[in-house]
C-alpha positions as CSV (number, residue, x, y, z in Angstrom):
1,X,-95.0,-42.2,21.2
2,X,-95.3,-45.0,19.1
3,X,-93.5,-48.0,19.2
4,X,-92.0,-49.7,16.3
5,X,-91.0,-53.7,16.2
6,X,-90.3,-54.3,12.2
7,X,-88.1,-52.9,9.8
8,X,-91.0,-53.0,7.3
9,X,-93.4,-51.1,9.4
10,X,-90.4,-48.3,10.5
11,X,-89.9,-47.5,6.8
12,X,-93.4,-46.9,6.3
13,X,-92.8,-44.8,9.0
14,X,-89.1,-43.5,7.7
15,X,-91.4,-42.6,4.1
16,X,-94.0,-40.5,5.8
17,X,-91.4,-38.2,7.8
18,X,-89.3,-37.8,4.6
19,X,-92.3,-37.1,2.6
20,X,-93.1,-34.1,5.3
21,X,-89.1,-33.5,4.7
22,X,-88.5,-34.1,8.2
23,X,-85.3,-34.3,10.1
24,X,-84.5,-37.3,12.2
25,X,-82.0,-38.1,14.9
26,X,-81.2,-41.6,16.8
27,X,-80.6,-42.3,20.4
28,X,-79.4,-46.2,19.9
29,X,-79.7,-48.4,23.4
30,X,-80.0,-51.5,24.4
31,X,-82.8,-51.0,26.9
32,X,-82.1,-50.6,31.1
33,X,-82.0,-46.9,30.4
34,X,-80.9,-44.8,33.1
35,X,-80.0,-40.6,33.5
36,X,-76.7,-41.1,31.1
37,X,-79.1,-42.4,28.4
38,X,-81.7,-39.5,29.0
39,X,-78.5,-37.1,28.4
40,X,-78.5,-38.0,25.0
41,X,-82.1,-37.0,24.0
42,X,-81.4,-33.5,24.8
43,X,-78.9,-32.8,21.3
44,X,-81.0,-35.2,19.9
45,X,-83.9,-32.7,20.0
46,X,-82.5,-31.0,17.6
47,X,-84.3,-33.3,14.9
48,X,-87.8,-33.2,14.0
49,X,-88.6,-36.2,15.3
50,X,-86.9,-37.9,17.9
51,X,-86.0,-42.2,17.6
52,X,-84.8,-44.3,20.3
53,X,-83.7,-47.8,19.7
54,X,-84.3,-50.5,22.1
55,X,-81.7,-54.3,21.4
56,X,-80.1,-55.7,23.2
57,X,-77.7,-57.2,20.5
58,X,-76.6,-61.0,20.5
59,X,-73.6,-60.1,18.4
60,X,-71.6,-58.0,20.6
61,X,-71.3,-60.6,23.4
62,X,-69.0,-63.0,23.9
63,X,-69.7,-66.5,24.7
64,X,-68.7,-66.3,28.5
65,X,-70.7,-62.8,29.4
66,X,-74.0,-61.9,30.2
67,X,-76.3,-61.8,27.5
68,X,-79.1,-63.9,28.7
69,X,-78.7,-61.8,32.0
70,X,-78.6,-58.4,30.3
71,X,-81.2,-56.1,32.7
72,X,-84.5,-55.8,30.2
73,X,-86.8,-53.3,31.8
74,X,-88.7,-52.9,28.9
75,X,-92.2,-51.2,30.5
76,X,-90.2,-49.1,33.0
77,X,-88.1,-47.7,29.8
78,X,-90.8,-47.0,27.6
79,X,-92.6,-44.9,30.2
80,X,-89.6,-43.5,30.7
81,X,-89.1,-42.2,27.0
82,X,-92.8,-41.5,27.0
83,X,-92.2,-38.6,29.3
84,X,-89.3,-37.5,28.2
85,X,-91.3,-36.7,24.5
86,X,-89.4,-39.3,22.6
87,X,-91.0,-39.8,19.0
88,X,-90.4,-42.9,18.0
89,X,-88.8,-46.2,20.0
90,X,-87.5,-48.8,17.3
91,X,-87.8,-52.6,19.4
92,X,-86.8,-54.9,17.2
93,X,-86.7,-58.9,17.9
94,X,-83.3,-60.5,17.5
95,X,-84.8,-62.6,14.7
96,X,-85.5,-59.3,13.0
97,X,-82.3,-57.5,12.7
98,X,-80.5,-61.1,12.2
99,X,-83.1,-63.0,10.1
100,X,-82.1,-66.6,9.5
101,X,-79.1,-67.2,6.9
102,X,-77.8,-63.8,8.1
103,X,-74.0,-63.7,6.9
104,X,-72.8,-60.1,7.1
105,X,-70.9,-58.5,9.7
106,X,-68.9,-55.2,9.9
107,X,-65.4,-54.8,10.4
108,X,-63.6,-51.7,11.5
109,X,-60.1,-52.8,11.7
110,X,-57.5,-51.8,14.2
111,X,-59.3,-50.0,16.0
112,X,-61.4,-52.5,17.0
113,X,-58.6,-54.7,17.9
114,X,-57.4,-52.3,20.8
115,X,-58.1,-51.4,24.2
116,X,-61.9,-53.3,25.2
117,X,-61.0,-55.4,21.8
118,X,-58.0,-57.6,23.3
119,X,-60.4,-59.0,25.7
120,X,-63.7,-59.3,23.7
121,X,-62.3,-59.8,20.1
122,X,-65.7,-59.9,18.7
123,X,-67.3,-57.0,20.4
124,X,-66.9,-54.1,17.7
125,X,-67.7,-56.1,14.8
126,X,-70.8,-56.4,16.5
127,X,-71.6,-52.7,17.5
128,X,-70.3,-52.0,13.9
129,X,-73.0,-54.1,12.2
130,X,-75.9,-53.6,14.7
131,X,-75.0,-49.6,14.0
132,X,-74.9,-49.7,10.5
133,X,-78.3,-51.6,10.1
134,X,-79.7,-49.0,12.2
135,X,-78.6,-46.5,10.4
136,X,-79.9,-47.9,7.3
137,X,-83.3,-48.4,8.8
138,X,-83.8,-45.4,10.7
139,X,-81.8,-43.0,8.4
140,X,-80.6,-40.3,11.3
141,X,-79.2,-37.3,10.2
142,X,-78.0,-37.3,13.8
143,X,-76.6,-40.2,16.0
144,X,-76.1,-39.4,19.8
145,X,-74.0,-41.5,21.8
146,X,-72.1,-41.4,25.3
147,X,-68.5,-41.1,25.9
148,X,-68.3,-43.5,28.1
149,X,-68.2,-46.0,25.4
150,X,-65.0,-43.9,24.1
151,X,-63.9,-46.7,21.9
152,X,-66.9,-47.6,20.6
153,X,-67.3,-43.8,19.3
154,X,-63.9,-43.9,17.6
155,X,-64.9,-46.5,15.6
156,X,-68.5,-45.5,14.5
157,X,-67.1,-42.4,13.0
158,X,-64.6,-44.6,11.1
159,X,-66.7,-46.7,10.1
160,X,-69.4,-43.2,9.2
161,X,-66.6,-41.5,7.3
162,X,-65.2,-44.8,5.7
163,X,-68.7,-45.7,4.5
164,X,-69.2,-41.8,3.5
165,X,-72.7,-42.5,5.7
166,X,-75.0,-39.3,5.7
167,X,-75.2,-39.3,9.6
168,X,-73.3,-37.2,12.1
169,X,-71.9,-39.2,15.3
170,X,-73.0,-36.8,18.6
171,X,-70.9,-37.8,21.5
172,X,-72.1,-36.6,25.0
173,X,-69.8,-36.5,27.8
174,X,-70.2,-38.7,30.8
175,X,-73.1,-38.8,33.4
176,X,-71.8,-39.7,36.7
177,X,-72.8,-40.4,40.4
178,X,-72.1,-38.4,43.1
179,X,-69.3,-40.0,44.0
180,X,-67.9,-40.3,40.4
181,X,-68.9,-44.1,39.3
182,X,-70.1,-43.8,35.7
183,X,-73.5,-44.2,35.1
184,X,-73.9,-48.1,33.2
185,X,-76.5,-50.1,33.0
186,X,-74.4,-52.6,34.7
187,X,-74.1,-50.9,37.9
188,X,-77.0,-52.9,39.1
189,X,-75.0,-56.2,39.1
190,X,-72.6,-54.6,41.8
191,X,-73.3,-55.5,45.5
192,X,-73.0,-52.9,48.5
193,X,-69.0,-53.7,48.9
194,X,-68.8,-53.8,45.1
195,X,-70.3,-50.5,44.6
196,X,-68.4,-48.8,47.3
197,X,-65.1,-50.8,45.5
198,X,-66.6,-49.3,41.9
199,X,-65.1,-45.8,42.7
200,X,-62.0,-47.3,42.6
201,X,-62.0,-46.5,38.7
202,X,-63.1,-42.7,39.1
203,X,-60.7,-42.3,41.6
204,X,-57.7,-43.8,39.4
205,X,-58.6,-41.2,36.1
206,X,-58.5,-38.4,39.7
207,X,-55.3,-39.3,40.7
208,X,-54.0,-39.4,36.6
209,X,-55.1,-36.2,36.4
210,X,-53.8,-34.7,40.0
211,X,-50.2,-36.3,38.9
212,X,-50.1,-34.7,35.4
213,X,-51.4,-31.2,36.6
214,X,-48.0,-31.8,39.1
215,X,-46.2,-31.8,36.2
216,X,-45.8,-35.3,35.0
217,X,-46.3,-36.2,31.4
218,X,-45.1,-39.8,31.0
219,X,-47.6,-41.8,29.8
220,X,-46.0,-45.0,31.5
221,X,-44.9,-43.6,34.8
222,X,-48.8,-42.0,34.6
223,X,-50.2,-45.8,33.9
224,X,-48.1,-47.5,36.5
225,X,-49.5,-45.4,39.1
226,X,-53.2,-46.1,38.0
227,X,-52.4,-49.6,37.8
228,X,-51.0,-50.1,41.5
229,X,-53.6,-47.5,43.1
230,X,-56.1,-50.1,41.1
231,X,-54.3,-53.0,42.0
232,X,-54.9,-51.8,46.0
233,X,-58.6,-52.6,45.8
234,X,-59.1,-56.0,47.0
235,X,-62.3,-56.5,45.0
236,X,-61.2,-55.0,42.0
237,X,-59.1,-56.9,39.0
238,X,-57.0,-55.1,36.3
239,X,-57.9,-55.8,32.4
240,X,-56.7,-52.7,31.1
241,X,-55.3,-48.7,31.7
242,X,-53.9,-47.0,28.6
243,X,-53.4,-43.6,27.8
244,X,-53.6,-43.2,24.0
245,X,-54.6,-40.7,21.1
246,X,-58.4,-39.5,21.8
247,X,-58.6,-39.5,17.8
248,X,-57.4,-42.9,16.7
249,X,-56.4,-44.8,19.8
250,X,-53.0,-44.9,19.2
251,X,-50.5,-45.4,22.3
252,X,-48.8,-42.2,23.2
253,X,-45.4,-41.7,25.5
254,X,-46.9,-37.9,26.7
255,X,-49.8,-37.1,27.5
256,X,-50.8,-34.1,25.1
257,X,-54.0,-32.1,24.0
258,X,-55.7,-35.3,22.6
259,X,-54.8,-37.6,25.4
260,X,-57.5,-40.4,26.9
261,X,-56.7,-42.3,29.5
262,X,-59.3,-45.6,29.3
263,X,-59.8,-48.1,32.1
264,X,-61.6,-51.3,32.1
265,X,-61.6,-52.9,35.4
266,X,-63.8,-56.1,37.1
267,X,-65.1,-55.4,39.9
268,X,-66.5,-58.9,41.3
269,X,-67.5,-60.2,37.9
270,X,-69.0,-57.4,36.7
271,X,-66.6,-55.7,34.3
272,X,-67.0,-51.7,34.0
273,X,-65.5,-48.9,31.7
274,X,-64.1,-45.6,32.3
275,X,-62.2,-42.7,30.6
276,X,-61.6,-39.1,31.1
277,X,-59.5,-36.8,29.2
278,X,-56.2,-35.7,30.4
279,X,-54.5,-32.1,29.6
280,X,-55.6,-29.3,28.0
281,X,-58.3,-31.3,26.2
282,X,-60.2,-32.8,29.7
């Protein structure tokens, strides 16, 4: 496996593979990798030669959350990727993707302005740039992300078809616990009450689910019921619960075949996602 830290020394690296006319596909991360992340190598095998990139990217923080406290396991996750045959791991340096007198950012709009995007306004334009530079370095035929990060995979094929970018966006579904919690990387933060209190967002997409197989539809009477069974866990605090449009994020007053219901919830101060697909589309 080797391990790649500049953009110079990757399209060496880029030249030689297309020289051999091979394919390649991209697995981007920032780091703390866990079994969701090793989901994604497996359609990512389908390349020639297999990237992972490691960044954890300054950009798509905000100024009150946890960048300087972002888990970096960096020996534990290249071992990892060693044994799970990974070709390539791109680990960039902050000062290398955002060189000094960087100006350029990337912005996907509406989309990015919804759901996760009220609360961290800056957030997509930085997964937006960070993506697009690492498509232009790595050049992926394929791109394989989670759906956790439903949002953030809306907007990356926007911004792939917008761009007319030769890269396909993968999604694979979500890995979870036994007990439903979403695999994320900041799972760690949680305590033993907070984890226990975690499920509280697995349970809520459950009991959207159980009331629309019972025949109810309304997206609002739907989201009012996730919202108080939510609202009933001390250690958990509310920022969003919307059903909208799988395809463009759109709010929706019935849930049809491209329905998403997407949570965001705090649980202590740790914020986590969820979303799950509701009718005939789940």
């Amino acid at each position: 496996m080797q391990i790649v830290r500049t953009i110079a020394e990757f399209k060496v690296l880029r030249s030689d593979w297309a020289d051999q006319n091979l394919t390649v596909s991209l697995v981007p991360t920032m780091g703390a990798l866990h079994a969701g992340h090793l989901s994604l190598l497996g359609p990512a095998r389908m390349a020639d030669r297999l990237v992972v990139s490691i960044f954890v990217n300054p950009t798509q923080f905000g100024p009150n959350e946890d960048l300087l406290h972002y888990p970096r396991p960096l020996e534990q996750d290249l071992s990892l990727l060693e044994r799970n045959g990974v070709d390539a791991v791109f680990l960039p340096a902050a000062s290398e993707i955002y060189p000094a007198g960087y100006r350029t950012l990337v912005a996907v709009d509406e989309l990015s302005s919804r759901l996760c995007g009220v609360s961290r306004p800056s957030h997509f334009r930085g997964v937006a740039t960070v993506v697009l530079k690492l498509f232009n370095i790595i050049q992926p035929q394929w791109a394989v992300f989670g759906q956790k990060d439903a949002q953030q995979t809306v907007i990356l094929r926007r911004m792939v078809q917008d761009l007319n970018l030769d890269v396909e966006v993968i999604v694979q579904p979500i890995v979870r616990e036994i007990d439903g919690l979403a695999l994320s990387s900041r799972n760690q933060y949680l305590n033993v009450a907070e984890r226990k209190a975690a499920t509280i967002l697995f349970r809520s997409l459950e009991f959207a689910q159980q009331a629309l197989t019972q025949g109810e539809s309304k997206t609002d009477v739907l989201v009012s019921g996730v919202r108080q069974l939510i609202g009933s866990e001390p250690l958990a605090r509310l920022d969003y619960a919307e059903i909208v449009n799988a395809a463009d994020l759109s709010p929706v007053e019935q849930v049809g075949d491209n329905a998403l219901l997407a949570l965001a919830v705090f649980i202590g101060k740790t914020r986590l996602i969820d979303n799950a697909f509701l009718g005939r589309n789940k």
